[in-house]
N, C-alpha and C positions, 0 to 999 in steps of 0.2 A: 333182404331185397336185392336184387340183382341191379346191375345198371340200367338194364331197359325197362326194369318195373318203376326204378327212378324219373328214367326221362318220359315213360308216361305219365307219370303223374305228375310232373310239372305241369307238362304237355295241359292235361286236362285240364290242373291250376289257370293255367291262361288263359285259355279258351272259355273255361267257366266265369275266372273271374273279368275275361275283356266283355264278354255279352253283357254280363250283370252290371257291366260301368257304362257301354252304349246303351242299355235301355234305360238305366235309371238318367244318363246324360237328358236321355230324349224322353222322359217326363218331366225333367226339369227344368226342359228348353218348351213345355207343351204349354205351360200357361201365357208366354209370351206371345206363341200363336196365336191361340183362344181370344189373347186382349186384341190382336191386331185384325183377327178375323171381323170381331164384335165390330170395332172402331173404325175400320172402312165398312162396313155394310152402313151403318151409322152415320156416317160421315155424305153419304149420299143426296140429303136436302139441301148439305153443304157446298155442295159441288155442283148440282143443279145452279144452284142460287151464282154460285164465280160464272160457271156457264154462259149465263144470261148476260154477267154484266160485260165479256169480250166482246170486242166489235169486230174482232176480225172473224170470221166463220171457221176459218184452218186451225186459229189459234184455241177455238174452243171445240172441234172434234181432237184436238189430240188431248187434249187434255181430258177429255171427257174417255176416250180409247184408252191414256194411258190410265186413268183410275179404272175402270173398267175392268183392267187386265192387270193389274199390281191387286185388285181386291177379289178378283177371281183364284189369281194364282196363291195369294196366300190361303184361301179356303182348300183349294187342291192340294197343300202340300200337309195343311194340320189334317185333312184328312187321312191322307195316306201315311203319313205316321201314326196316325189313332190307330193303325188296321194290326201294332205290336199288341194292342189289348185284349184282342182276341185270342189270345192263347192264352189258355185255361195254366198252362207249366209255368210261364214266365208272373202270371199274378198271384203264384202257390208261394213263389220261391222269393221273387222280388218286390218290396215295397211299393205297391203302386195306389193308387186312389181306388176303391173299391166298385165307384160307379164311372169309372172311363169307360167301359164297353159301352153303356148306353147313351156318355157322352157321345162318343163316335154314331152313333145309331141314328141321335138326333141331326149332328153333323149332316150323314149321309140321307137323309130326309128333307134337311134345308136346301142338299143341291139337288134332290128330285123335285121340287118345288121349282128351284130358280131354271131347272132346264123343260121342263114340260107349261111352265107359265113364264109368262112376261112380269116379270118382278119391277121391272123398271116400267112399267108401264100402268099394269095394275095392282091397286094401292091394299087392297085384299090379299093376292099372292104375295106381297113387301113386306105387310101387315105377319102373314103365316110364318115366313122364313124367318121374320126376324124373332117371334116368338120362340122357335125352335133352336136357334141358334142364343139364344140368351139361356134358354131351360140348359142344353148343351154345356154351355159357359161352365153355369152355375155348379153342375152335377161333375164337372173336374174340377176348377177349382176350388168350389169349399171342402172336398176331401184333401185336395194338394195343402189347402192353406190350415186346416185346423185338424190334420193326422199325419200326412205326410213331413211337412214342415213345422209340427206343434210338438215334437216327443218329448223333451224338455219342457212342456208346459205341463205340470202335474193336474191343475184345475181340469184340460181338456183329455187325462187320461183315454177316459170312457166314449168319447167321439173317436177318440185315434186308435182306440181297439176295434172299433165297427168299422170306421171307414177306411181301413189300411187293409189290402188283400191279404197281406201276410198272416195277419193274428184274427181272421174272421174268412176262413177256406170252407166255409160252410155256405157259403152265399157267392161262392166265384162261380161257379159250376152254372147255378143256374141264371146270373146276370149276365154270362158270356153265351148261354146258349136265348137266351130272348136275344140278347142284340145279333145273335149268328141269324136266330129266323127272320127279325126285322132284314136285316142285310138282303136275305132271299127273298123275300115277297119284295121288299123296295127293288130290286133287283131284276126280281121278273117283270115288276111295271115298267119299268123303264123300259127292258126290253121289249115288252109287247107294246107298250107307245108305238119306239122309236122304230124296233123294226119292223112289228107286223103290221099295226096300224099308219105309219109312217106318218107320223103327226102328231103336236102338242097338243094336252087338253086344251079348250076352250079356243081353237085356231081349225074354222072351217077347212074342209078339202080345197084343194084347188082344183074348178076347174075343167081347167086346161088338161093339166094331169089324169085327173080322173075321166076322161075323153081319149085322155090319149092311147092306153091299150084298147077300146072298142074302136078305134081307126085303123089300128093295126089288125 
């Protein structure tokens, strides 16, 4: 081997082996997500209830904004690291939970819920999300806890061969292509809500609005 056939193939060493250490990093930073996502959606009768009891009104919009926006933003961020599961190469090659895709799927369903309905308002849309976002939960972590995190347990073998993408590539293929067309139909509604219709389910026209190009 020459020297440049050397320093490529370092080269590629490190590059192979840094991704395969960021992604397994970020599935095994993903169930801390998962809990925290669950536990402020959850935490919400909670916060209501502190709400009520402040007498100052300031002192309970911020409080009510910051929860709001600390339980938002963690939903936005375990989604968007879900979206490594979609690649059919990276769950051939890397250890990961076999149903993260549909994890992410459900994910990405509980925020078409919470953006086209009032979740905070109505208890059926709360009711939905939070269904969704538990099935979600559930469909990462007990692969992470009883295949990913179990190889060492010989009893749980036969779970850790099914639900680890690694040693069951026979079922990657088509669990990443349901969650890719989930993706696109949730995807298109959203955009046909938001852009064509320009409005949430269950939230009349305004209007005003809808007057306002026959004036012009």
């Amino acid at each position: 081997m020459t020297p440049n056939d050397v320093t490529q193939a370092i080269n590629q060493a490190i590059i192979q082996g840094g991704s395969r250490w960021v992604v397994s990093t970020i599935a095994a930073f993903m169930p801390g997500l998962w809990a925290l996502t669950v536990i402020f959606h959850l935490a919400r009768p909670h916060i209501l209830r502190t709400v009520r009891k402040l007498t100052l009104r300031f002192g309970a919009d911020v409080w009510w904004l910051g929860y709001v926006l600390v339980r938002d933003a963690v939903i936005l961020i375990t989604l968007a690291l879900s979206t490594i599961f979609l690649f059919p190469d990276l769950l051939n090659t890397v250890p990961l939970p076999l149903t993260a895709p549909l994890a992410a799927l459900l994910l990405f369903a509980s925020l078409y819920v919470k953006l086209l309905y009032d979740t905070d308002e109505s208890f059926q849309a709360y009711r939905v999300a939070t269904l969704l976002l538990a099935v979600g939960a559930a469909l990462y972590l007990v692969p992470q806890i009883f295949a990913i995190e179990a190889t060492s347990q010989g009893w749980l073998a036969g779970v850790a061969n099914f639900l680890t993408s690694t040693s069951n590539t026979a079922w990657v293929g088509p669990i990443v292509a349901v969650a890719l067309v989930g993706y696109v139909v949730i995807g298109g509604l959203i955009y046909y809500q938001v852009a064509i219709t320009g409005r949430r389910f269950g939230k009349k026209r305004d209007k005003v609005s809808d007057a306002a190009p026959q004036a012009g």
